[in-house]
Biopython code that builds the backbone (N, CA, C, O; Angstrom):
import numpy as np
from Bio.PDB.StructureBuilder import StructureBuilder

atoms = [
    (1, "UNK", "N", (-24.712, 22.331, 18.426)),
    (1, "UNK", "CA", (-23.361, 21.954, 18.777)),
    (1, "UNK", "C", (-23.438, 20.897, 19.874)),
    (1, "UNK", "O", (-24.330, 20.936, 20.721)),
    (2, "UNK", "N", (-22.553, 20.008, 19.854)),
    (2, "UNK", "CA", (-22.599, 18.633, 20.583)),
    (2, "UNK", "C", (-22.274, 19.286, 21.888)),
    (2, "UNK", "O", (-23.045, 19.486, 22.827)),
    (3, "UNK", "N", (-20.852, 19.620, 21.781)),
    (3, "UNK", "CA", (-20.275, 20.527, 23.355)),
    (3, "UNK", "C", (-19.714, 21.175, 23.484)),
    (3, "UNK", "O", (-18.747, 20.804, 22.819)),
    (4, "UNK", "N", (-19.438, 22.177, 23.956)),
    (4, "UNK", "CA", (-19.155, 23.393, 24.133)),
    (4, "UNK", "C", (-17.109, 23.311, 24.249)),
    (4, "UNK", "O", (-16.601, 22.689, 25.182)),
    (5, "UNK", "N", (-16.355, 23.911, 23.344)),
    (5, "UNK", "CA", (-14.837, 23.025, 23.442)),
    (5, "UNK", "C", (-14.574, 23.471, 24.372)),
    (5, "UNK", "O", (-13.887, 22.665, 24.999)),
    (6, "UNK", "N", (-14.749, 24.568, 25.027)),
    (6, "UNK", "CA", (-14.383, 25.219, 26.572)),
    (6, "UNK", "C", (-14.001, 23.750, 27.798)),
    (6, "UNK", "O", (-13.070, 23.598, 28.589)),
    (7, "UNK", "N", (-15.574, 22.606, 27.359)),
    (7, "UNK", "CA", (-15.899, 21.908, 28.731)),
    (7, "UNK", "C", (-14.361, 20.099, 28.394)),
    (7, "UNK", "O", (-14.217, 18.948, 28.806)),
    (8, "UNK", "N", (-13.800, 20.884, 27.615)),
    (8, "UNK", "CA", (-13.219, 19.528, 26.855)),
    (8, "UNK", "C", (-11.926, 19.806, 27.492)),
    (8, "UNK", "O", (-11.595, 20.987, 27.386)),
    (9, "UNK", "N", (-11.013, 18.971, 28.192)),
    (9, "UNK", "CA", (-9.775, 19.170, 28.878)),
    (9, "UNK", "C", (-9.012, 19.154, 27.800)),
    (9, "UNK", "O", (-9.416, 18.596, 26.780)),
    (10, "UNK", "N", (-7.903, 19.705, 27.850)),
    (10, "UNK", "CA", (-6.482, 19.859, 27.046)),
    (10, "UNK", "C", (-5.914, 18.143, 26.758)),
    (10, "UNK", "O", (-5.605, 17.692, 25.655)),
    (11, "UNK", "N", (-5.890, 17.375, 28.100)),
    (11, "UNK", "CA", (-5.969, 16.596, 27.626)),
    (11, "UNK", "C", (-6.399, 15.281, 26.787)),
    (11, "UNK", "O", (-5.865, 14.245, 26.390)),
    (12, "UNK", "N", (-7.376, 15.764, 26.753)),
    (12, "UNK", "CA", (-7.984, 14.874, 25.898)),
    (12, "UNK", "C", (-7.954, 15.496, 24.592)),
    (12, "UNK", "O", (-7.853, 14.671, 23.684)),
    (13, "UNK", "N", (-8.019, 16.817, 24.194)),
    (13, "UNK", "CA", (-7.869, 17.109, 22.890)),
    (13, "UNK", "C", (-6.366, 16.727, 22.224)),
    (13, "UNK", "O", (-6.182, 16.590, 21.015)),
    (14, "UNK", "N", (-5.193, 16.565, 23.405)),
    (14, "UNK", "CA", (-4.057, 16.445, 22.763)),
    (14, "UNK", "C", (-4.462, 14.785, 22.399)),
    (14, "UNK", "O", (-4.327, 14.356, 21.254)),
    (15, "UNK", "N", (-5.092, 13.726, 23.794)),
    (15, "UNK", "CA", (-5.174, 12.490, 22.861)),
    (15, "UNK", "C", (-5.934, 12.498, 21.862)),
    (15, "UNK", "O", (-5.919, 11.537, 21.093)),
    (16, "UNK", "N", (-6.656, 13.437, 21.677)),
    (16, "UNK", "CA", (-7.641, 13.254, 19.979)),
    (16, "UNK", "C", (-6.602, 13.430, 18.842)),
    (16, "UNK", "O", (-6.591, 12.745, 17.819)),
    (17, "UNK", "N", (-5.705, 14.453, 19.141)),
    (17, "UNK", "CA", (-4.723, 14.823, 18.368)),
    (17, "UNK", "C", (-3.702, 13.816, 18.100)),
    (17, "UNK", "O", (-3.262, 13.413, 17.024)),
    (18, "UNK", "N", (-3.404, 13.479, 19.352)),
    (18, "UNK", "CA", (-2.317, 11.959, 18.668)),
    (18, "UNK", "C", (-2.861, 10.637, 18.082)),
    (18, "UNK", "O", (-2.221, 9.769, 17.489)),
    (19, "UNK", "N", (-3.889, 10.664, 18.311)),
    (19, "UNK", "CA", (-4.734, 9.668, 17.676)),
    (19, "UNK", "C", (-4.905, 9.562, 16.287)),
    (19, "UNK", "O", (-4.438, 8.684, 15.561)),
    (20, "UNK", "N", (-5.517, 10.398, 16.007)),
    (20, "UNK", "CA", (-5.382, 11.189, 14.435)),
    (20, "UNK", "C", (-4.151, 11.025, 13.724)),
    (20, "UNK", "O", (-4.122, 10.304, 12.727)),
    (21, "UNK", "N", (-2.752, 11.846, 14.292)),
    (21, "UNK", "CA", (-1.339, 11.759, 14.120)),
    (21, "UNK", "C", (-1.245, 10.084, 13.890)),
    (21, "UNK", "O", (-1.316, 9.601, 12.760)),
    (22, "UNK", "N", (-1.119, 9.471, 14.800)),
    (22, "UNK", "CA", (-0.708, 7.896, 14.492)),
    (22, "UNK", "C", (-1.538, 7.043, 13.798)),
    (22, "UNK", "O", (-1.218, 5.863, 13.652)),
    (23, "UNK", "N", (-2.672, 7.534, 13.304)),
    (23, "UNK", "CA", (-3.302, 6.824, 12.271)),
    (23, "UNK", "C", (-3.034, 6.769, 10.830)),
    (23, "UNK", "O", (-2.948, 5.825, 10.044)),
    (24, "UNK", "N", (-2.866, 8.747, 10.624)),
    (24, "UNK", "CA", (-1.989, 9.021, 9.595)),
    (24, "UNK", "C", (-0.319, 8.651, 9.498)),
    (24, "UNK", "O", (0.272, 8.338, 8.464)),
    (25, "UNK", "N", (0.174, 8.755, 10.637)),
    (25, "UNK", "CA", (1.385, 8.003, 10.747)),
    (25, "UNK", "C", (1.156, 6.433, 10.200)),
    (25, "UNK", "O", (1.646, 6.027, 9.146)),
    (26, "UNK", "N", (0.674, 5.961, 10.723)),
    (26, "UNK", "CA", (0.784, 4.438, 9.996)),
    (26, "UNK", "C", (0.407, 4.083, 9.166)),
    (26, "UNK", "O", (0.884, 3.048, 8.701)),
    (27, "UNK", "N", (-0.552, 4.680, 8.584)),
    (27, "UNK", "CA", (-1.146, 4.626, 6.858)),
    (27, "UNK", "C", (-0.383, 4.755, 6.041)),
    (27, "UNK", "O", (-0.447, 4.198, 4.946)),
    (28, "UNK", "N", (0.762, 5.746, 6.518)),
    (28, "UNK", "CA", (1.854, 6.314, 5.574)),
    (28, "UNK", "C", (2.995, 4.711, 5.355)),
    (28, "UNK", "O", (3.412, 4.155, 4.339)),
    (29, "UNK", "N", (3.145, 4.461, 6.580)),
    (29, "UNK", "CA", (4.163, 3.690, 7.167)),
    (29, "UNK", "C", (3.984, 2.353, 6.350)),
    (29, "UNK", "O", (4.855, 1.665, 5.817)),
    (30, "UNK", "N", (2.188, 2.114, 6.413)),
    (30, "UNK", "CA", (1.761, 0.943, 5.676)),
    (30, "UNK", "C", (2.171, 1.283, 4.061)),
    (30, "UNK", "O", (3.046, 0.784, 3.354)),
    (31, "UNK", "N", (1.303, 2.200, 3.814)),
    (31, "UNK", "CA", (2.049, 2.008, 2.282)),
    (31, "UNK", "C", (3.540, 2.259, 1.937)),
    (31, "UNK", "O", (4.089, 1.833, 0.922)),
    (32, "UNK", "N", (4.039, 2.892, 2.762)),
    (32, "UNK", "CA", (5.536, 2.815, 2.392)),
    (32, "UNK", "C", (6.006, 1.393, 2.431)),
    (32, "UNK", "O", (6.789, 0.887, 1.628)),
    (33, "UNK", "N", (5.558, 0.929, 3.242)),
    (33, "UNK", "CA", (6.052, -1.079, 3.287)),
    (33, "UNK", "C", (5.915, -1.538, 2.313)),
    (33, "UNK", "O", (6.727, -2.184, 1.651)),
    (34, "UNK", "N", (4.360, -1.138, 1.982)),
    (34, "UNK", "CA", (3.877, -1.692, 0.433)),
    (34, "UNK", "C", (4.887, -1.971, -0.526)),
    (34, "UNK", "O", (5.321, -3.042, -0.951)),
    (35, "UNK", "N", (5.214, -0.617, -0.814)),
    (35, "UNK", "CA", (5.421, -0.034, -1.759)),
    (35, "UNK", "C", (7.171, -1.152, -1.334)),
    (35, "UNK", "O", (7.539, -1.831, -2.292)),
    (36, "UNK", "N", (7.504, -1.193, -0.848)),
    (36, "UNK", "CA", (8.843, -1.653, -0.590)),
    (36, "UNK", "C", (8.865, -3.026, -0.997)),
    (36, "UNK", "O", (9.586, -3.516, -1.867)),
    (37, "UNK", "N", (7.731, -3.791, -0.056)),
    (37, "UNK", "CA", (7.877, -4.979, -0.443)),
    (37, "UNK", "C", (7.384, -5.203, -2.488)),
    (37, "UNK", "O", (8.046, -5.897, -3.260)),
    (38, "UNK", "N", (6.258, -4.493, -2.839)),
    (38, "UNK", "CA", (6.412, -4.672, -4.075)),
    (38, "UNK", "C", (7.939, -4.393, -4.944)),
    (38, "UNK", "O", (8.249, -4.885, -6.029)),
    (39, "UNK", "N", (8.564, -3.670, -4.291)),
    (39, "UNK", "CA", (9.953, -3.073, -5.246)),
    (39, "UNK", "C", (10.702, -4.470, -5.197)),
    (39, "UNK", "O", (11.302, -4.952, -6.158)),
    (40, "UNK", "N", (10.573, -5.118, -3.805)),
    (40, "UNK", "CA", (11.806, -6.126, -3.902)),
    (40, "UNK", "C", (11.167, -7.387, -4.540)),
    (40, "UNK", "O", (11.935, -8.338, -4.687)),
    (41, "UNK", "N", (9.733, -7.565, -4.989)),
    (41, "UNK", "CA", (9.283, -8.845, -5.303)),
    (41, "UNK", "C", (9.838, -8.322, -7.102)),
    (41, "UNK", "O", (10.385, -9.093, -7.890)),
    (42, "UNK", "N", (9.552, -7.058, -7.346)),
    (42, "UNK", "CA", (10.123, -6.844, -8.465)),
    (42, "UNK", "C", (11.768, -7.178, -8.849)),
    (42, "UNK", "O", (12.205, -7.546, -9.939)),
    (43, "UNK", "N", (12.558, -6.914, -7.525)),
    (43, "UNK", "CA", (14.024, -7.386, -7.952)),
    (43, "UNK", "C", (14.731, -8.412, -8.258)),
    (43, "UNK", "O", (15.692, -8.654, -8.989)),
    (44, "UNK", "N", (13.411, -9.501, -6.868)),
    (44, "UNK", "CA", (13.400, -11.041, -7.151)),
    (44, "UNK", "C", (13.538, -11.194, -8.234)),
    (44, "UNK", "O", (14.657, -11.054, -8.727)),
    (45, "UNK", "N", (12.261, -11.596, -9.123)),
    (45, "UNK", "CA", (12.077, -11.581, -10.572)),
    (45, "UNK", "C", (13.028, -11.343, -11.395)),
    (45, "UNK", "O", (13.434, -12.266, -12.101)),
    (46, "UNK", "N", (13.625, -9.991, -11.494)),
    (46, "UNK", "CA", (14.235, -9.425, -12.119)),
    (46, "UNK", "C", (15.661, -10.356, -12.001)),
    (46, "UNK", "O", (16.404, -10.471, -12.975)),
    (47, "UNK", "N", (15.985, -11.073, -10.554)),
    (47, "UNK", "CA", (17.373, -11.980, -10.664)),
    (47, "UNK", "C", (17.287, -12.998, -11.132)),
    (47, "UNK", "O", (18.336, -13.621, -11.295)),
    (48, "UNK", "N", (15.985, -13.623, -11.558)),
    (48, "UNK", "CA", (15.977, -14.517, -11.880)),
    (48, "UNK", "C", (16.008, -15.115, -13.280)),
    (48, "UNK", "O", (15.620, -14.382, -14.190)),
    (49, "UNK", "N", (16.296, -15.986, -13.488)),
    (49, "UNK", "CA", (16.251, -17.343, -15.109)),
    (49, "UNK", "C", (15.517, -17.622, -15.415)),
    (49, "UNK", "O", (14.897, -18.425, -14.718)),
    (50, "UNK", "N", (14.910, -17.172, -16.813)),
    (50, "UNK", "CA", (14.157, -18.097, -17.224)),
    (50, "UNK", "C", (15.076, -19.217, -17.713)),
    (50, "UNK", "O", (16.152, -19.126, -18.304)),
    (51, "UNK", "N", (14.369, -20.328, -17.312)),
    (51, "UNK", "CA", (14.954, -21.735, -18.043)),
    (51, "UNK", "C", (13.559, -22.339, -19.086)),
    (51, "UNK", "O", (12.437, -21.896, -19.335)),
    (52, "UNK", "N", (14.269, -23.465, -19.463)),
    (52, "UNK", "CA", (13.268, -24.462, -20.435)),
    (52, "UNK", "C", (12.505, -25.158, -19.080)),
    (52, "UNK", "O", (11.551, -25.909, -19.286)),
    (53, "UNK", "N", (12.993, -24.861, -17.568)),
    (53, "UNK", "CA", (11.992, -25.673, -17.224)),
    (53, "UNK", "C", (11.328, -24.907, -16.043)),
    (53, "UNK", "O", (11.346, -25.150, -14.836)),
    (54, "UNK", "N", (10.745, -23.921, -16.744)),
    (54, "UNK", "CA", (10.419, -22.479, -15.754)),
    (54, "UNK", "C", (9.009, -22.210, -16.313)),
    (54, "UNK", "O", (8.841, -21.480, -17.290)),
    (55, "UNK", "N", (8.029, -22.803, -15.682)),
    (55, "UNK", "CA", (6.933, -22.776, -15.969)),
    (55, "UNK", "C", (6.061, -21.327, -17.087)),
    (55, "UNK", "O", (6.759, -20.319, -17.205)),
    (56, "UNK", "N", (5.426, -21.313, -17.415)),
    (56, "UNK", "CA", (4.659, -20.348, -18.620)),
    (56, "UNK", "C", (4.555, -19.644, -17.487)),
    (56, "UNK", "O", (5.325, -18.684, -17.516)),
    (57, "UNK", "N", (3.799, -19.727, -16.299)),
    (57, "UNK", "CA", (3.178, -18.875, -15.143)),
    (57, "UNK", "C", (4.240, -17.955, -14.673)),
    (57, "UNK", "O", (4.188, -16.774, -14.328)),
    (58, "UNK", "N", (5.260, -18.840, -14.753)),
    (58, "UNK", "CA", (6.293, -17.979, -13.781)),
    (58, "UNK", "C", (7.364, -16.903, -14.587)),
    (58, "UNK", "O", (7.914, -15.849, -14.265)),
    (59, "UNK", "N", (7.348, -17.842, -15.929)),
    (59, "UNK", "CA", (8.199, -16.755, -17.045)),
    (59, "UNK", "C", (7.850, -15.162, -17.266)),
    (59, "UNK", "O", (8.517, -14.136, -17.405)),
    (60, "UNK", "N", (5.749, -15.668, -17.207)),
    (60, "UNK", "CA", (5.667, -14.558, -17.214)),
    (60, "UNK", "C", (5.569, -13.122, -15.958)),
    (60, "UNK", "O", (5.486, -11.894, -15.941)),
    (61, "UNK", "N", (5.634, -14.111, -15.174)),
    (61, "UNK", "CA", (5.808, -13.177, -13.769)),
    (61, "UNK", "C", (7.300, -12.131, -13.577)),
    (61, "UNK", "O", (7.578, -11.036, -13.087)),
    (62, "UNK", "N", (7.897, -13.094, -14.196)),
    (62, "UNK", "CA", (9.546, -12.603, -14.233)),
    (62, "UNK", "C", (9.690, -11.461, -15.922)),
    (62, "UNK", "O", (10.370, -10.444, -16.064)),
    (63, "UNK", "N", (9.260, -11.784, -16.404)),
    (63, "UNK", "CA", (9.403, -10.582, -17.303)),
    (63, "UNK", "C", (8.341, -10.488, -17.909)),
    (63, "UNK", "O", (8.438, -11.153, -18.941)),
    (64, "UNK", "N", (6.954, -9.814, -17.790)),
    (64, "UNK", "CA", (5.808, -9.876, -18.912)),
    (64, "UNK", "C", (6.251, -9.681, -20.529)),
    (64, "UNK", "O", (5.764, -10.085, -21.585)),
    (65, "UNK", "N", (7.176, -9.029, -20.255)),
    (65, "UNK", "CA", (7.683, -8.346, -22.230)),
    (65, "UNK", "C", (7.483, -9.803, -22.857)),
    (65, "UNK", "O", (7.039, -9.682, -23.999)),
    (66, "UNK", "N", (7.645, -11.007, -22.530)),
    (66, "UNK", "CA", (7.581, -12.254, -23.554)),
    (66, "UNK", "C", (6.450, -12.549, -23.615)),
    (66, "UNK", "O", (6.285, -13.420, -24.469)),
    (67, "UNK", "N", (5.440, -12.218, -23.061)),
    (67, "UNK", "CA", (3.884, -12.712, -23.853)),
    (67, "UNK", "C", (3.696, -12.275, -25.525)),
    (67, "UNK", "O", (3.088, -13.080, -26.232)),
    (68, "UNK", "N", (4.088, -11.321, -25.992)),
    (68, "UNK", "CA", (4.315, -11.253, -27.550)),
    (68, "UNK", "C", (4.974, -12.419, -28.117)),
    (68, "UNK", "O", (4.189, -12.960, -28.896)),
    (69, "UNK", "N", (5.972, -12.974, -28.062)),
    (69, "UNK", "CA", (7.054, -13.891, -28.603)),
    (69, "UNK", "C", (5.924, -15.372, -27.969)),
    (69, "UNK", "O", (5.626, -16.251, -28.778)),
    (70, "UNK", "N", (5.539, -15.430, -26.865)),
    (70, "UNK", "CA", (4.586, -16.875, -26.837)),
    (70, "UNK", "C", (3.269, -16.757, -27.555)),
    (70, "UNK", "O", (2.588, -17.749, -27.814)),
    (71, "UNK", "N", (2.974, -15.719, -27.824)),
    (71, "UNK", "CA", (1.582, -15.766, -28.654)),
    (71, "UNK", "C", (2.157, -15.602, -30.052)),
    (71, "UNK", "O", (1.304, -15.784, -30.920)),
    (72, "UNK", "N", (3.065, -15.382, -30.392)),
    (72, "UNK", "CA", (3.860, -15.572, -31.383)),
    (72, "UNK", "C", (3.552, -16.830, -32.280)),
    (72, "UNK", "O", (2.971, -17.082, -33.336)),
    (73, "UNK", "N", (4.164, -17.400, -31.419)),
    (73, "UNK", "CA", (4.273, -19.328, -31.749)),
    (73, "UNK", "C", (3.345, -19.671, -31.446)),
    (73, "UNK", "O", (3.587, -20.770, -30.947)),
    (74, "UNK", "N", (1.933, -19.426, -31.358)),
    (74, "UNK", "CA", (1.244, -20.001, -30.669)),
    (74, "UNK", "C", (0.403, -20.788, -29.169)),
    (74, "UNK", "O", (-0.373, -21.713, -28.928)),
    (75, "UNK", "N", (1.186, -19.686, -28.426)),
    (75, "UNK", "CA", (1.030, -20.457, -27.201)),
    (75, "UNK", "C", (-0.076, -18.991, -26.607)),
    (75, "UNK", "O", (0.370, -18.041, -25.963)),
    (76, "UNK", "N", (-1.710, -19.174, -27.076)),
    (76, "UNK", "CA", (-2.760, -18.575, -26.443)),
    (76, "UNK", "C", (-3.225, -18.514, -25.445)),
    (76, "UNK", "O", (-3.726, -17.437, -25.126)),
    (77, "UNK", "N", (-3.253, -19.307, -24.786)),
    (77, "UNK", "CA", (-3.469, -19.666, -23.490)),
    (77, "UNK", "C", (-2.913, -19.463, -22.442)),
    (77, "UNK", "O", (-2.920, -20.206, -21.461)),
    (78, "UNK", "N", (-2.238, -18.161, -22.592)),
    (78, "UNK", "CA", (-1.213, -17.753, -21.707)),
    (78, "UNK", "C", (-1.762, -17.780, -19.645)),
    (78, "UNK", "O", (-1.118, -18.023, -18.625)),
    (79, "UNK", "N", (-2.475, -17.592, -19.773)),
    (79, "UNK", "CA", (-3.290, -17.094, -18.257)),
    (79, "UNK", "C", (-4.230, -18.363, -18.055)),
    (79, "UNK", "O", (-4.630, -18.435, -16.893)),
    (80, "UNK", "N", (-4.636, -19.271, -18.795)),
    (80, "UNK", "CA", (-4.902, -20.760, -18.663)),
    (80, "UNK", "C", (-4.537, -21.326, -17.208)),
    (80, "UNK", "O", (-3.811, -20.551, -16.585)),
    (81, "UNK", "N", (-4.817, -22.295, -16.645)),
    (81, "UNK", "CA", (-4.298, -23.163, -15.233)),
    (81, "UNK", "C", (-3.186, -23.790, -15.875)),
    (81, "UNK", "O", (-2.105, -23.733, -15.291)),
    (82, "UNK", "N", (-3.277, -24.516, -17.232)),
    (82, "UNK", "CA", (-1.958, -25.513, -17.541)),
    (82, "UNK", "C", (-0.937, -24.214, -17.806)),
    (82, "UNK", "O", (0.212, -24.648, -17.724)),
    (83, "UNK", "N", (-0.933, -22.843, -18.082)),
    (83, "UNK", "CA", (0.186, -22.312, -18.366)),
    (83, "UNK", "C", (0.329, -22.452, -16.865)),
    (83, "UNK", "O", (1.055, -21.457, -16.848)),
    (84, "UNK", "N", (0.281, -22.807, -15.577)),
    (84, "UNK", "CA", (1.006, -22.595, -14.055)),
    (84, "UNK", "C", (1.824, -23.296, -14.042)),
    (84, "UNK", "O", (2.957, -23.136, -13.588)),
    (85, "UNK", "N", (1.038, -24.831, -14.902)),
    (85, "UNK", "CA", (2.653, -26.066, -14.322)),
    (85, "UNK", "C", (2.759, -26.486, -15.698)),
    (85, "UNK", "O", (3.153, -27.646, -15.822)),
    (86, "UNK", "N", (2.485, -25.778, -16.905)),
    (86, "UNK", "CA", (3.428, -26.628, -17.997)),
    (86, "UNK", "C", (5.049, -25.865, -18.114)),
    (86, "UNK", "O", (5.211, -24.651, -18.238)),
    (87, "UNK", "N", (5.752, -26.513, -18.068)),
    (87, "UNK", "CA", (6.790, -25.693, -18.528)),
    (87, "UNK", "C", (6.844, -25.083, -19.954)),
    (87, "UNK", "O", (5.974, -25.372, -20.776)),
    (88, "UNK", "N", (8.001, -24.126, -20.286)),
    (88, "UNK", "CA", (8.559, -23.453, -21.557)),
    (88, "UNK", "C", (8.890, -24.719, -22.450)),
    (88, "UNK", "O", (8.503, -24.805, -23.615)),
    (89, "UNK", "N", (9.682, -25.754, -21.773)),
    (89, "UNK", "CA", (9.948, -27.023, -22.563)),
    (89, "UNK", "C", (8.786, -27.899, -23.230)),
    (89, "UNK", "O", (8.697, -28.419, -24.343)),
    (90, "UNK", "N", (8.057, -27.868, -22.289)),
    (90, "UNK", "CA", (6.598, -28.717, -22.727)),
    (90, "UNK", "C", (5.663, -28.230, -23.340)),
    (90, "UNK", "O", (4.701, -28.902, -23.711)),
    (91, "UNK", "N", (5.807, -26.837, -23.570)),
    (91, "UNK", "CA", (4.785, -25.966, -24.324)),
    (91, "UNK", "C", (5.400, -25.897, -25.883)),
    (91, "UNK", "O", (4.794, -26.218, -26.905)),
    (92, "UNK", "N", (6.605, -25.450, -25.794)),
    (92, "UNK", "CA", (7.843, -25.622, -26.598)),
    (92, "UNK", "C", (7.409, -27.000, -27.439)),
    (92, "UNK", "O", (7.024, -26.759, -28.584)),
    (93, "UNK", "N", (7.412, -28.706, -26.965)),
    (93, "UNK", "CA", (6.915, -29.651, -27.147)),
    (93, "UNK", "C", (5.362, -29.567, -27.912)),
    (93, "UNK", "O", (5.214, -29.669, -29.130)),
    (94, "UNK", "N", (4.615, -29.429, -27.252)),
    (94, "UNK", "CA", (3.384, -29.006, -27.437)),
    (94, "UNK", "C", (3.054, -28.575, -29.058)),
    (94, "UNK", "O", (2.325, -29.224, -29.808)),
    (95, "UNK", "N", (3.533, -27.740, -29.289)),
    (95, "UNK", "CA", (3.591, -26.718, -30.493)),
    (95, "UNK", "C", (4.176, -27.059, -31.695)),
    (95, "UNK", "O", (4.049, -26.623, -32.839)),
    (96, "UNK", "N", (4.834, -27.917, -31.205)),
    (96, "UNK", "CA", (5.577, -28.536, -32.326)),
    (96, "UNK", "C", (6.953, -27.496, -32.430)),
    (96, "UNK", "O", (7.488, -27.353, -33.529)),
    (97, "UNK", "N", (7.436, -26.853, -31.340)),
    (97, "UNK", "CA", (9.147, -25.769, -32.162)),
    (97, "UNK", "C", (10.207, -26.125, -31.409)),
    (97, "UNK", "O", (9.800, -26.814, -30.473)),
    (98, "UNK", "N", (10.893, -26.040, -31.390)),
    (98, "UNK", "CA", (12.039, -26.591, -31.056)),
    (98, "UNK", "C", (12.894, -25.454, -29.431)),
    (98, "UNK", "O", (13.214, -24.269, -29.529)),
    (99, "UNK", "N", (13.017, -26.176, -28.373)),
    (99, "UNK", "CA", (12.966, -25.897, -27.521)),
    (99, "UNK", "C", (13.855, -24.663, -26.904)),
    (99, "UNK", "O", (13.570, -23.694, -26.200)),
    (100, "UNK", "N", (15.104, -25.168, -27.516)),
    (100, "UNK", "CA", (16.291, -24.103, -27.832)),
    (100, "UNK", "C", (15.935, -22.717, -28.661)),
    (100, "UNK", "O", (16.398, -21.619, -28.352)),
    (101, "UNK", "N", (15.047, -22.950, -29.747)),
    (101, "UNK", "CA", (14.797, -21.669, -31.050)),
    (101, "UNK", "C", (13.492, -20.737, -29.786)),
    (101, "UNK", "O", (13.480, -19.507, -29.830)),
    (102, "UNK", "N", (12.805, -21.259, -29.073)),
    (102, "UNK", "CA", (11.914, -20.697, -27.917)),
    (102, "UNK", "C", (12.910, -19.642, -27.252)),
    (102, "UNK", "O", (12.731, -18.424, -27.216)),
    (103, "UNK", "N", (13.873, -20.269, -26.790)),
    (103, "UNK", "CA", (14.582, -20.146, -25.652)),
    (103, "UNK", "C", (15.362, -18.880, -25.514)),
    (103, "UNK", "O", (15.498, -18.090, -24.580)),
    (104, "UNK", "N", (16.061, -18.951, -27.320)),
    (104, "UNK", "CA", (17.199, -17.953, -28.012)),
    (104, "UNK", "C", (15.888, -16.502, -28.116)),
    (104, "UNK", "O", (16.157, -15.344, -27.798)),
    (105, "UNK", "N", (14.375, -17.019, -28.682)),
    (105, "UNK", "CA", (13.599, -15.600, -28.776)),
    (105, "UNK", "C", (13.462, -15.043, -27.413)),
    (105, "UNK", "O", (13.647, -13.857, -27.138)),
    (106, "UNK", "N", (13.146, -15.911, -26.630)),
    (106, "UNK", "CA", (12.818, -15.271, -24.897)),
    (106, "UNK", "C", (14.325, -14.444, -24.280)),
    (106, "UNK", "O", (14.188, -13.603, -23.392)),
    (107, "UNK", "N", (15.309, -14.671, -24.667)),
    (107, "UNK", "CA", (16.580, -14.476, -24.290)),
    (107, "UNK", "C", (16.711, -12.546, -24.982)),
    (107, "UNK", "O", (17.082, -11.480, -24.490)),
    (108, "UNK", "N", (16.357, -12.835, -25.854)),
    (108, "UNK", "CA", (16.526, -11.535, -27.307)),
    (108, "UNK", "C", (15.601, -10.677, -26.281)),
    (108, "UNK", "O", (16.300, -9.733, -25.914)),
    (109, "UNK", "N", (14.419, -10.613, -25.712)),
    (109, "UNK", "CA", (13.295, -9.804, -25.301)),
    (109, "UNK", "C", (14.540, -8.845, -24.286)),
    (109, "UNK", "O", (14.174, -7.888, -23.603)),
]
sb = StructureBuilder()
sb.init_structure("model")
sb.init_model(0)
sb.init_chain("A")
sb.init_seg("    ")
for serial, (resi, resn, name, xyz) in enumerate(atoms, 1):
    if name == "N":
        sb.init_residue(resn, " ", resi, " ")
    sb.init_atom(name, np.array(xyz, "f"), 0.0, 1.0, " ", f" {name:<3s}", serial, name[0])
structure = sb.get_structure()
């Protein structure tokens, strides 16, 4: 045994004790933030438009359910660098379909 708890003052066992307490206190505290700030990056998203000029990257950030309907038409390359800055319009372009008939399937999801 290291030391005998007899030779250990009260106070210091209570600071061992709050020490402990506020570590677990803030671990909690941290992931509760977490957890918060993920809810509201989710609500963001969730307010937002897709448009024709709303990049592949970001469409799919805002609702994943449309990666079916772009691999659909052809657009594989979903997670690619050009899906960050091509837009829905230019991919739309790209593919040869018509920008609006994209637009009306992403809308339906």
């Amino acid at each position: 045994m290291l030391c005998d708890k007899s030779q250990i003052s009260e106070s210091l066992l209570d600071d061992i004790d709050a020490f402990f307490y506020n570590r677990i206190w803030y671990k909690k505290w941290m992931y509760n933030l977490s957890e918060a700030i993920t809810e509201w990056r989710m609500e963001v998203y969730k307010m937002a438009d897709i448009t024709k000029n709303t990049t592949i990257g970001e469409a799919l950030r805002i609702n994943p359910d449309i990666a079916p309907v772009l691999m659909e038409i052809g657009m594989h390359c979903l997670g690619c660098p050009s899906a960050q800055g091509e837009t829905l319009e230019e991919a739309a372009m790209v593919h040869g379909i018509d920008a609006e008939d994209l637009m009306a399937k992403i809308a339906a999801v």
